[in-house]
C-alpha positions in Angstrom: -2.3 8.2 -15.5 -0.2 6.5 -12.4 -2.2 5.9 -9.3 -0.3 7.6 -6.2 -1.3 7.5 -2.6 1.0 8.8 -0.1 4.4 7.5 -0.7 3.1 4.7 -3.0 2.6 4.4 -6.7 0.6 2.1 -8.4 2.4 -0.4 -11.3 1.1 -1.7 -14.4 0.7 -4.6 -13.1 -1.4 -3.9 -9.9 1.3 -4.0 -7.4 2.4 -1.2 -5.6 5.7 0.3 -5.5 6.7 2.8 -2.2 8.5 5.8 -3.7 8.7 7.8 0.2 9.2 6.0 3.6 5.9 5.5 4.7 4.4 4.5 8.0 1.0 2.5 7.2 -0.9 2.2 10.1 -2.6 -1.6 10.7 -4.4 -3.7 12.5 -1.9 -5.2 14.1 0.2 -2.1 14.5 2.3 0.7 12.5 4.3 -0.8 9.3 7.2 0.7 8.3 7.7 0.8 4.7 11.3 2.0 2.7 11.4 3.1 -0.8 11.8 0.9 -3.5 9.8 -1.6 -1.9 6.8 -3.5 -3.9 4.0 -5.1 -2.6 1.8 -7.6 -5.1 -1.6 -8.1 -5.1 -2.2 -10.8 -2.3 1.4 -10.6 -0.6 0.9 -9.5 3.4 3.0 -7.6 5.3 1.6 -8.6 8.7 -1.6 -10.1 8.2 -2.5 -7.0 5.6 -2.7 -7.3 1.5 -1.4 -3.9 0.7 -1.6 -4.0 -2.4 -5.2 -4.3 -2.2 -5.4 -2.1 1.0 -4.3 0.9 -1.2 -6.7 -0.2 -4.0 -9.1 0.4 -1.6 -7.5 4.0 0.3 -7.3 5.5 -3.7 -11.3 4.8 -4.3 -12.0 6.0 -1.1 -11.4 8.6 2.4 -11.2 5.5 4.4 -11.0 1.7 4.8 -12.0 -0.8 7.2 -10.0 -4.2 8.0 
């Protein structure tokens, strides 16, 4: 079964692919995200490992940074 959360998919390989433009809203401020991106475990996109960050959002309601 593929992990999904909102406009992302989850690879094989633990990276995440965005299938829907996504906004992701950060610490630092809204990222905008465009499909076809991938995000691997421990690459950040303005201070933030998503990879990791939607690890977290698919075990649970909410996350903290």
């Amino acid at each position: 079964m593929t992990a999904m959360h909102k406009g992302f998919r989850r690879n094989p390989d633990g990276s995440w692919t965005c299938v829907a433009e996504s906004t992701i809203e950060g610490p630092k401020g809204r990222m905008r995200v465009t499909p076809g991106t991938t995000f691997a475990p421990g690459l950040k996109l303005m201070g933030v490992d998503l990879a990791a960050l939607l690890d977290a959002l698919t075990r649970t309601k909410s996350v903290e940074y």
